[in-house]
Each structure stands twice: as C-alpha cells, then as structure tokens.
N, C-alpha and C positions, 0 to 999 in steps of 0.2 A: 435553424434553431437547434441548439443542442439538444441530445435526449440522455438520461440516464438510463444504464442499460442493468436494469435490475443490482444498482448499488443499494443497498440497506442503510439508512441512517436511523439515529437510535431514538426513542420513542420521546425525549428531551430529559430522560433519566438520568444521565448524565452530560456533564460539561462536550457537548462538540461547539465547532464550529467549521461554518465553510468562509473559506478564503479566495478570491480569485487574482492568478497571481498570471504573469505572460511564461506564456512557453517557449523554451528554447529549442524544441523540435516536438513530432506529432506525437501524440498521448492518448489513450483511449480508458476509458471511462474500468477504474476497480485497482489500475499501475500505482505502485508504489513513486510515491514522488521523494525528489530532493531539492534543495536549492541551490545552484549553481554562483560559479566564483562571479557569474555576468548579473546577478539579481535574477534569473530565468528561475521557471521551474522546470527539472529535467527528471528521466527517469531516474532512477536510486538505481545504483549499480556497485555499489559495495557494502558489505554486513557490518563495516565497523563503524558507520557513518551515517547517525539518525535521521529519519528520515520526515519528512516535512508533514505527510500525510497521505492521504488517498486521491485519484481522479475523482470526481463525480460525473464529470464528461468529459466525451471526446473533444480534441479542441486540435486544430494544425500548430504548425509552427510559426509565433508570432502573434498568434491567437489567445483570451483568457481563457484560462481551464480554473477550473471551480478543484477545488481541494480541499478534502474532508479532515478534521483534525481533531483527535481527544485522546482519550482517556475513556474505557472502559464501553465504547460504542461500540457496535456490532455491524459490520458490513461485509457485503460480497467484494472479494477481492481477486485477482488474476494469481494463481497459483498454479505448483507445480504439484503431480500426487502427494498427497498428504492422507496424514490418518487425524481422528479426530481424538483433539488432546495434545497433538505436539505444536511445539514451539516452534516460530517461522522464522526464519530470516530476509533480509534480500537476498537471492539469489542473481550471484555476481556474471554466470553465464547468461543469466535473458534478462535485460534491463525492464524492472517495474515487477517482475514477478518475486511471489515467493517462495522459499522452498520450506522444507524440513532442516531446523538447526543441528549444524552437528554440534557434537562436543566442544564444551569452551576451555578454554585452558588460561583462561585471567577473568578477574573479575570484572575488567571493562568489559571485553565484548560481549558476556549476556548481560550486560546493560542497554544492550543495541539488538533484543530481541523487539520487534512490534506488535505482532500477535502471536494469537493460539487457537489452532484451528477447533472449530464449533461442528466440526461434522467431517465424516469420510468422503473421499473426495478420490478416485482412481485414475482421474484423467488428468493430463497438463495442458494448459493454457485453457481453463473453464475459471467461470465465477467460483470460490469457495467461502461460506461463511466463518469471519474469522470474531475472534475480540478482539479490539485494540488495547494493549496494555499502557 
C-alpha cells in the first residue's frame, strides 16, 4: 500500500485535484511531475516546460502514482535549499526537485514558475512547504 510521506493537501479552499496517471519510471512521493511524449507520468526535468503536478506517492515504474494538481494549494515538496518567499522552478539537474528561480529574461518562462516557497528550508532533497501557483 502506498503511504504519503508528509505531502500537505489543501484544506478543500481551493480548487485541487488528485489524478492517478501510470508512471514511466520510479517517483517518490512531494517530485515534481510531467507528462511524457508516451502518456507516462515522469519526473519534470526542465523549467520551461509545465508541469503536471505533484507526487502524492511513491509509486515504481509502471505503477499509478496519485498526482496532486491546483492552483493555490499548499504542499510539502522535494526541494533544493530555498529561502521563504522565493519562487521555484524545476530544477533541471535533479529531476522532480525544486530550486530557487533565477532570473527570467522573457515573459514566457516566469510563466513556468510553480511555486513559492512557504518557509526556509537549508537542506537539499527534504520536504519544503510551498504554494502552488
């Protein structure tokens, strides 16, 4: 049985929903998700490229994983150190994590920001609470 591993879903204040979609390799529960060219869900591994949603469980390859999706909910996500207050991206060196966005220099790609971190957070690869935008 799957467990959620201290992911936060939002109190039903706003619009989420969970989706369970097959995975195209293993995923663990907070990873930034994408949708892949195969219908899979994979991890998000580039900042220009929206991204589907959150893990809510671990799940193998081939297996449903539960994927969290809104607007304006609040969850523990896998990130990289952050301060609270900035804007995250995917971070394209560790697939499903997030980082601290750098500067944008077009108007599309901080359109492909996801969150903004809810608190400091000094460590990489810990749960950190973000918002989803």
């Amino acid at each position: 049985m799957a467990e959620t591993k201290t992911v936060l879903v939002n109190d039903g204040g706003a619009p989420a929903r969970i989706m369970n979609f097959e995975c195209g390799e293993a995923i663990e529960a907070g990873e930034a998700l994408k949708m892949h060219t195969d219908g899979t869900a994979m991890l998000a591994t580039d900042k220009l490229i929206p991204i589907i949603g959150f893990a809510l469980t671990d799940a193998a390859s081939g297996d449903l994983v539960s994927c969290v999706t809104g607007h304006g909910i609040v969850l523990n996500v896998v990130t990289d150190a952050v301060t609270v207050g900035d804007q995250l991206s995917v971070d394209a060196a560790k697939p499903g994590f997030l980082e601290t966005a750098t500067a944008y220099s077009a108007s599309a790609e901080s359109d492909k920001i996801p969150a903004i971190a809810l608190e400091t957070n000094a460590t990489t690869d810990t749960m950190t609470r973000v918002m989803v935008l």
